[in-house]
C-alpha positions as a Markdown table, in Angstrom:
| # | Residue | x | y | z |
|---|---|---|---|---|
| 1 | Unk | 0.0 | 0.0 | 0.0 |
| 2 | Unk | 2.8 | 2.3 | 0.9 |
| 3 | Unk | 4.5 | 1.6 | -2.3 |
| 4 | Unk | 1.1 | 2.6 | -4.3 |
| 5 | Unk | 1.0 | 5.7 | -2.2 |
| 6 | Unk | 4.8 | 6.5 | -3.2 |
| 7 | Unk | 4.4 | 5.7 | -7.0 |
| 8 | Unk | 1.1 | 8.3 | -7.3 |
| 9 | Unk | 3.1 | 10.9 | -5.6 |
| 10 | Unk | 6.1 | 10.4 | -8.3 |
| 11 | Unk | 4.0 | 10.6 | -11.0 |
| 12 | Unk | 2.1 | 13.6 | -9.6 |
| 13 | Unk | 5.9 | 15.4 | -9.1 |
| 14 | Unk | 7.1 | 14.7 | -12.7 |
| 15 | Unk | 3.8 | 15.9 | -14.1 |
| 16 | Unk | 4.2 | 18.4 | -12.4 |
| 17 | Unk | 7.6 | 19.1 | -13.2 |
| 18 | Unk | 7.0 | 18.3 | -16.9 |
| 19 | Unk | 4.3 | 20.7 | -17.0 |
| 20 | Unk | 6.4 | 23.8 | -15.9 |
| 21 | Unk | 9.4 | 22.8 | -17.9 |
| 22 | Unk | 7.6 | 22.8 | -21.1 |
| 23 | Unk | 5.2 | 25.1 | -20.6 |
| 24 | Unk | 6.9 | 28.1 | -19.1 |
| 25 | Unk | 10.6 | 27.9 | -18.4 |
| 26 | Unk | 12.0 | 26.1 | -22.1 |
| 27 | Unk | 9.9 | 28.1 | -24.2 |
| 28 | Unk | 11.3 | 31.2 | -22.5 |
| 29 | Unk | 14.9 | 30.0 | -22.1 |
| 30 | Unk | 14.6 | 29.9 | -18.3 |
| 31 | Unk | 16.7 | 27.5 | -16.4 |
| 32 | Unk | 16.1 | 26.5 | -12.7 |
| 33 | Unk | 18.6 | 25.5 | -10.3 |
| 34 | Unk | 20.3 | 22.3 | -9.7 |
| 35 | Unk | 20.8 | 19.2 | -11.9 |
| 36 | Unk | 17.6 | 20.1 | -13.9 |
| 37 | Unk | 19.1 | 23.3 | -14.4 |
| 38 | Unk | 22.2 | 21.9 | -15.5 |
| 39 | Unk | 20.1 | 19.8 | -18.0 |
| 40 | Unk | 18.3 | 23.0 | -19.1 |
| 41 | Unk | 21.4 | 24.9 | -19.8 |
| 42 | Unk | 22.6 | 22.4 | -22.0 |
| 43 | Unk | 19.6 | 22.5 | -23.6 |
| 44 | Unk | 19.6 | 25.9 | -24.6 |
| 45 | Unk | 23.4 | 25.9 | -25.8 |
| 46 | Unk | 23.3 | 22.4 | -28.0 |
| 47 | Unk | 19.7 | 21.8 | -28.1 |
| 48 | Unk | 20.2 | 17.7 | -27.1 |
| 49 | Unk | 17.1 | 16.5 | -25.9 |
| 50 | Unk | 15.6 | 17.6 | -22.4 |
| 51 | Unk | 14.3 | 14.1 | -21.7 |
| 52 | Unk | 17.9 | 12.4 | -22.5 |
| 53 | Unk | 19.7 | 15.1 | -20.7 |
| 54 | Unk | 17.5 | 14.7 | -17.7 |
| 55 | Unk | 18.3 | 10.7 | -17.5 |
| 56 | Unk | 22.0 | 11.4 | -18.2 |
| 57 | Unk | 23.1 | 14.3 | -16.0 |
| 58 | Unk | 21.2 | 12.8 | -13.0 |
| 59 | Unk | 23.0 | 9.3 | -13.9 |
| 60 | Unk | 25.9 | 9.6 | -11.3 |
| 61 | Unk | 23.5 | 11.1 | -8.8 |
| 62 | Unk | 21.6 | 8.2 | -8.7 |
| 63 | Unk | 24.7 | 6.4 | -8.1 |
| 64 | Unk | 25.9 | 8.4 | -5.0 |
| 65 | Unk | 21.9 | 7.9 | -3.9 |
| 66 | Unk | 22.7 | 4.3 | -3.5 |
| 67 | Unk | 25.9 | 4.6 | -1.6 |
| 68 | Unk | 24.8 | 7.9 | 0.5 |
| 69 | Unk | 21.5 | 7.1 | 1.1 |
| 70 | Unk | 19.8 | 3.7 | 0.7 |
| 71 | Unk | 18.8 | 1.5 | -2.7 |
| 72 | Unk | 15.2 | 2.1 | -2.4 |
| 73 | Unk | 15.6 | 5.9 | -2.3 |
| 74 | Unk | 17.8 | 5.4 | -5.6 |
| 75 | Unk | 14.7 | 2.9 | -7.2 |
| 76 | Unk | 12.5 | 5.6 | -6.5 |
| 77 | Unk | 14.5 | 8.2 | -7.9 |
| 78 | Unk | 15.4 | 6.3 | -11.2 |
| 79 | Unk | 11.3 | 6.1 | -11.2 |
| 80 | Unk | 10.6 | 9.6 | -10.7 |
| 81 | Unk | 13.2 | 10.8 | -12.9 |
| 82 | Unk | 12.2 | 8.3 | -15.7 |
| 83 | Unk | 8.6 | 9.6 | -15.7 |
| 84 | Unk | 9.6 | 13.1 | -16.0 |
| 85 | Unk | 12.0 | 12.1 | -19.2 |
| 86 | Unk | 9.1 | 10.0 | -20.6 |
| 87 | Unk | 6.6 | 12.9 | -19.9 |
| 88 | Unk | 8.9 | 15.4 | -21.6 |
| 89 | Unk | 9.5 | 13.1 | -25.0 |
| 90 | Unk | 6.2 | 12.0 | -25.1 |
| 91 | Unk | 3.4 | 14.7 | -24.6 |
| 92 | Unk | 3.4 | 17.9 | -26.0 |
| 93 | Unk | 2.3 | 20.5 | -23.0 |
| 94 | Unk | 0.9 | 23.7 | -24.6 |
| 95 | Unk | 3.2 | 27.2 | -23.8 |
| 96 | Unk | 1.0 | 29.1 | -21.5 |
| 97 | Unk | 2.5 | 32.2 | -21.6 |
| 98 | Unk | 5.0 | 34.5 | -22.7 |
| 99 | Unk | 5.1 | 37.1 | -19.5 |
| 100 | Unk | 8.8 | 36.7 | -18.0 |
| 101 | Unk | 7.5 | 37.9 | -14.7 |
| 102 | Unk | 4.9 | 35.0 | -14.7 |
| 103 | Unk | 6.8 | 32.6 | -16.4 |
| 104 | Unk | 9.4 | 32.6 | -13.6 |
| 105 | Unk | 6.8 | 32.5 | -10.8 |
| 106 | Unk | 4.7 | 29.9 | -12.1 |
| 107 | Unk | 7.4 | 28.0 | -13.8 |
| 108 | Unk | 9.1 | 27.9 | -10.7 |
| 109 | Unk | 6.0 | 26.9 | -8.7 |
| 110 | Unk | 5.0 | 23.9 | -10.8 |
| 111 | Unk | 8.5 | 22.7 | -11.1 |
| 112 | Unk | 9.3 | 22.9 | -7.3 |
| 113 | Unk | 5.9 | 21.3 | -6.3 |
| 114 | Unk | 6.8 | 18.4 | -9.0 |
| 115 | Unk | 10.2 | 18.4 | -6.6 |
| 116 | Unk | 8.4 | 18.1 | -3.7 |
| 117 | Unk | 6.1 | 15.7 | -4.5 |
| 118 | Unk | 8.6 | 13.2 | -5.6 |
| 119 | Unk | 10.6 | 13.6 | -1.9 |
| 120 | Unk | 7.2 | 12.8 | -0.2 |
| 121 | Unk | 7.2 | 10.1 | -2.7 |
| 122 | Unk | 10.6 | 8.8 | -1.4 |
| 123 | Unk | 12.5 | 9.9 | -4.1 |
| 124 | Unk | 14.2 | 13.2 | -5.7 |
| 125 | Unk | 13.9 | 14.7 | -9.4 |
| 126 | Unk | 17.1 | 16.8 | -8.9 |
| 127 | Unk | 20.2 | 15.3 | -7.6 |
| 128 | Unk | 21.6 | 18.2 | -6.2 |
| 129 | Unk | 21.0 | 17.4 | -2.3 |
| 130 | Unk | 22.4 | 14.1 | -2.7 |
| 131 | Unk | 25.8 | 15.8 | -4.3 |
| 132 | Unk | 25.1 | 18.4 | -1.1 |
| 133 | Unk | 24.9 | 15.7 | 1.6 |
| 134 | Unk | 28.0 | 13.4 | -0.2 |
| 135 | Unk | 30.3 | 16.6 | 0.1 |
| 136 | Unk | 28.6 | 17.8 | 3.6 |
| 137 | Unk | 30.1 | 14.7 | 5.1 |
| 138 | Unk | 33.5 | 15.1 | 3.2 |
| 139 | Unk | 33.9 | 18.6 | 3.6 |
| 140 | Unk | 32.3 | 19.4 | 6.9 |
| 141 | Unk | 30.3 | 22.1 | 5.4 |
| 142 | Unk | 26.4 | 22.8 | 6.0 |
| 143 | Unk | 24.3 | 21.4 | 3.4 |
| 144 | Unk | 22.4 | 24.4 | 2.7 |
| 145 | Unk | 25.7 | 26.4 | 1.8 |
| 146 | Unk | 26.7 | 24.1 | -0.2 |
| 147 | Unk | 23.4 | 23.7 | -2.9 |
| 148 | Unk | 23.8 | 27.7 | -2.7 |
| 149 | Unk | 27.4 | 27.6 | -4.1 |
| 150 | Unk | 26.3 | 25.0 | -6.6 |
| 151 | Unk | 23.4 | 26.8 | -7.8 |
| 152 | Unk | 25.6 | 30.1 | -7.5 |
| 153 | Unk | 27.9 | 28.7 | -10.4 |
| 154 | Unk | 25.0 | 27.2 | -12.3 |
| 155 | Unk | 23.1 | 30.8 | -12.8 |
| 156 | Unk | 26.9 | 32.4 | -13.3 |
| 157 | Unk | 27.2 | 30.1 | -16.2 |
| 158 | Unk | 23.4 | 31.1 | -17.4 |
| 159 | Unk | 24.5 | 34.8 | -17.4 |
| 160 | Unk | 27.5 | 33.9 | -19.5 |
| 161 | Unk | 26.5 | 31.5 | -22.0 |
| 162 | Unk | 22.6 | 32.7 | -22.1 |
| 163 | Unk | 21.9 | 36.5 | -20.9 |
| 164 | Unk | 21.7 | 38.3 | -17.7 |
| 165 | Unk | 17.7 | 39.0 | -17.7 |
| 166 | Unk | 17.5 | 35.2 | -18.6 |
| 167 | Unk | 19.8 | 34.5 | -15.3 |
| 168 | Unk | 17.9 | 37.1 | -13.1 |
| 169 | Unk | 14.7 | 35.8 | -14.3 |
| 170 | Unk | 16.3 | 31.9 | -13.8 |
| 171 | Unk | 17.0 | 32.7 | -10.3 |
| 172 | Unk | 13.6 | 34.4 | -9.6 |
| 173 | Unk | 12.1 | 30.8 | -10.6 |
| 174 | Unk | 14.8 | 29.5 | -8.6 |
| 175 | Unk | 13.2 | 31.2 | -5.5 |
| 176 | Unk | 9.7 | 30.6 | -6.0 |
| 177 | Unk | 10.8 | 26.8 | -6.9 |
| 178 | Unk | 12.5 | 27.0 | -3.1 |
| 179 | Unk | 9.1 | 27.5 | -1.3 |
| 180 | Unk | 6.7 | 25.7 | -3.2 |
| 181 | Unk | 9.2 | 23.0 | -2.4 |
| 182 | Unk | 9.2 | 23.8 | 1.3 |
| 183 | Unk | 5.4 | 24.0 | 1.3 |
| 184 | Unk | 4.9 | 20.8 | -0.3 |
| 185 | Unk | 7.2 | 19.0 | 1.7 |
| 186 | Unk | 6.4 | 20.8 | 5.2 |
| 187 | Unk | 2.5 | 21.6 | 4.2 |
| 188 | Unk | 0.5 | 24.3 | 6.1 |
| 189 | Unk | 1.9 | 22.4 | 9.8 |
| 190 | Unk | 4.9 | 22.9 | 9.9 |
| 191 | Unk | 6.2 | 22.5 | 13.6 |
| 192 | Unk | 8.1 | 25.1 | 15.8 |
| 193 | Unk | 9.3 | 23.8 | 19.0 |
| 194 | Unk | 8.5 | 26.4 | 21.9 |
| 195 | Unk | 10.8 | 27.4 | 25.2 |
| 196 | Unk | 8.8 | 28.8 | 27.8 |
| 197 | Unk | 10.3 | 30.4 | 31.1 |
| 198 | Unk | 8.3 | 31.6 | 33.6 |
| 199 | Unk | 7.4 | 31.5 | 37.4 |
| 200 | Unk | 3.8 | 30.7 | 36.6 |
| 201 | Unk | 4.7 | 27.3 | 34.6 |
| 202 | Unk | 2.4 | 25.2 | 36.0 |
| 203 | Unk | -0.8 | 27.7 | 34.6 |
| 204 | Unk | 0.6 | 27.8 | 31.5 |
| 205 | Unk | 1.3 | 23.5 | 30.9 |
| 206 | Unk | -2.1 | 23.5 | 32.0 |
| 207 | Unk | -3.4 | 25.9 | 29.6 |
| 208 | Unk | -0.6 | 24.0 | 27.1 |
| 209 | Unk | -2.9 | 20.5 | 28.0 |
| 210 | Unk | -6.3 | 21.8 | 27.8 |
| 211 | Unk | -6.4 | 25.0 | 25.2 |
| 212 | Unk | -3.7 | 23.5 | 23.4 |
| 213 | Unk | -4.6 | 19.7 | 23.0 |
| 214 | Unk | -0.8 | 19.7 | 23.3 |
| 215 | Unk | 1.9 | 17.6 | 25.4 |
| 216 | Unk | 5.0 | 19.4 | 27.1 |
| 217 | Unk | 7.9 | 18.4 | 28.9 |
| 218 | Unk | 8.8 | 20.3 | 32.7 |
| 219 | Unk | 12.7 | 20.7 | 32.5 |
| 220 | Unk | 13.8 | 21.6 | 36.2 |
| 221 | Unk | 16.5 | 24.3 | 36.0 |
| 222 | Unk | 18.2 | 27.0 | 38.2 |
| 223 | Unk | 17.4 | 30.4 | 37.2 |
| 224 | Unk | 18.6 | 34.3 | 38.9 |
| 225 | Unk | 22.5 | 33.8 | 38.7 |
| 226 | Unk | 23.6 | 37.2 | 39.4 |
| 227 | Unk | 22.2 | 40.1 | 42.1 |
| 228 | Unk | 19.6 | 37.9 | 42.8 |
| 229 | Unk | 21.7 | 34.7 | 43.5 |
| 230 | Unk | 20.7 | 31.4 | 42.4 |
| 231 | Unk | 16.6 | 30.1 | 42.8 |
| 232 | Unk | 16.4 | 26.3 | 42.7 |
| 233 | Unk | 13.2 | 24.2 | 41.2 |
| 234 | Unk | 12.4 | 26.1 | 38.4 |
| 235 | Unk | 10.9 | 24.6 | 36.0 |
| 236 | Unk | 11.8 | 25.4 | 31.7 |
| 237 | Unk | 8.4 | 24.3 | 29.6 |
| 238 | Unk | 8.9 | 22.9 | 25.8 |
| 239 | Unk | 6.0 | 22.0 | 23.8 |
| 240 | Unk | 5.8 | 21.2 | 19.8 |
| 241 | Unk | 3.1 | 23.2 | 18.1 |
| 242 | Unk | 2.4 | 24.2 | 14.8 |
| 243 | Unk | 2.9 | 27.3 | 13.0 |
| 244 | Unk | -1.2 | 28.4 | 13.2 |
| 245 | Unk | -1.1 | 27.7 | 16.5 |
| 246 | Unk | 1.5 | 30.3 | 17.7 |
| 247 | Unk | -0.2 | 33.6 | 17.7 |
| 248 | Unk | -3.4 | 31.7 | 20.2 |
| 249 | Unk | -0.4 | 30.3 | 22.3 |
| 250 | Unk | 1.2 | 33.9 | 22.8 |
| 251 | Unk | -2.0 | 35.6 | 23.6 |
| 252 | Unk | -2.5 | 32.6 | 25.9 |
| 253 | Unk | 1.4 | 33.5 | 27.7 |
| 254 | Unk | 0.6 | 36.8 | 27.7 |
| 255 | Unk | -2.6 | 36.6 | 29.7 |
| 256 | Unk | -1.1 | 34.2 | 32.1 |
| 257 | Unk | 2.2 | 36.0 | 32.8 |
| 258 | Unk | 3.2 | 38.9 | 30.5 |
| 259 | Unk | 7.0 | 38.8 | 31.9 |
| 260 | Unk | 7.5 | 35.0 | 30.4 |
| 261 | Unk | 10.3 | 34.8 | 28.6 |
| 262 | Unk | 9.5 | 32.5 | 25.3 |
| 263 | Unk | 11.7 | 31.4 | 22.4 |
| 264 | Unk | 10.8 | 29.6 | 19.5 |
| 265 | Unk | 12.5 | 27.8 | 16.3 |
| 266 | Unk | 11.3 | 26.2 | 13.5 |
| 267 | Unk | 11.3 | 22.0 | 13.5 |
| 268 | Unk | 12.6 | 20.0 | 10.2 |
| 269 | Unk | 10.3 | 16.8 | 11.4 |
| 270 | Unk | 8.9 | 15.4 | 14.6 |
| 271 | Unk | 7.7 | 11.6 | 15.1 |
| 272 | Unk | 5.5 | 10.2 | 18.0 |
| 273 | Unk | 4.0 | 11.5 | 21.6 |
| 274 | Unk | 1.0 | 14.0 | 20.9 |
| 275 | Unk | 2.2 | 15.2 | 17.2 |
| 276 | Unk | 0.3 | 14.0 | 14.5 |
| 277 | Unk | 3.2 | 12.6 | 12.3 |
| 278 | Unk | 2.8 | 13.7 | 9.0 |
| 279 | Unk | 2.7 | 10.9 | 6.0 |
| 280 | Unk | 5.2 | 11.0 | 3.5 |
């Protein structure tokens, strides 16, 4: 069943994918970042074949997929990346505009949720990450620095060999490619894990518990270092929420103590206790 699931989201992601391609970035010379930006370069400059280029530059990505990450996650790859190749030799999507402004926004959009939906599919369209997590663990670098100097050499090469409004626009698809990605992957929950400090704790994990529908853990800490000297059994609050649940938990804090000190940061994923896990 899980397999089925996986299999309809890679063929949603390279329809997807195929459908911005073709109908707003190629017709306009727009590249995107990445391998398929890569692909799309090449493209322009020799005019090979998308769908070959697609199979062929992600070939040794696939590879490293296997060795840095697992062999399903490479199976599913060579799946989602063989749909999109057959989508783009095959069927003939109709240009749907010529606007540059739009064509970079929605040619970004379609082509980042195509991404997306192929990673919740268990597999990737663009091999770019796995190059970024191979050289991560060799290098010692972050991973996110490192797609941003590949891509940075990617739309350098665009400005050369195509045009600088071609790479400006390329890199405005870029963007809008980024966080259709995120959404798609993240969705409208995406989690924030929340720090709360305050001498009325135990009013606010009970407001956490029954306003909230939330768990918490009580950290005991020392708190007042300083004039004040040290004050034992304190207790530190952290609770997961989501994102459309912060404002009603501040307003919440902030009738309950207004002095709390709170600090919040964004989650990548969360599994188990009273967090509904989302299903990739």
């Amino acid at each position: 069943m899980n397999w089925i699931k996986d299999i309809l989201f890679l063929l949603m992601g390279a329809i997807a994918a195929a459908f911005g391609l073709e109908s707003f970035l190629l017709p306009n010379r727009f590249i995107d970042g990445g391998v398929t930006g890569v692909s799309l370069l090449i493209t322009e400059v020799t005019d090979f074949p998308l769908s070959w280029l697609i199979i062929i530059v992600n070939l040794p990505f696939l590879v490293l997929g296997y060795r840095v990450i697992s062999f399903n996650f490479m199976l599913k790859s060579a799946i989602s990346i063989g749909l999109l190749a057959l989508l783009l030799a095959i069927v003939d999507f109709p240009e749907v505009t010529k606007d540059s402004l739009l064509v970079a926004v929605f040619g970004g959009f379609f082509l980042g949720a195509g991404i997306g939906l192929s990673i919740r599919g268990g597999g990737v369209l663009d091999g770019t990450e796995v190059l970024a997590i191979f050289l991560s663990r060799k290098l010692g670098l972050k991973i996110g620095d490192l797609i941003i100097i590949i891509n940075i050499f990617i739309f350098l090469a665009a400005a050369y060999l195509l045009s600088i409004e071609s790479a400006l626009y390329s890199m405005l698809a870029y963007l809008a490619a980024s966080r259709t990605l995120d959404f798609v992957i993240d969705g409208i929950e995406e989690y924030t894990g929340v720090t709360i400090i305050s001498e009325k704790h135990e009013e606010i994990a009970t407001m956490i518990n029954e306003k909230l529908g939330r768990g918490l853990t009580a950290l005991q800490a020392t708190r007042g270092y300083g004039k004040t000297g040290a004050k034992h059994g304190f207790e530190v609050l952290y609770t997961v929420i989501t994102r459309l649940e912060i404002r009603k938990l501040n307003l919440e804090i902030e009738r309950i103590d207004p002095g709390a000190f709170v600090i919040m940061n964004s989650l990548n994923d969360t599994r188990g206790g009273m967090i509904k896990k989302k299903s990739l």
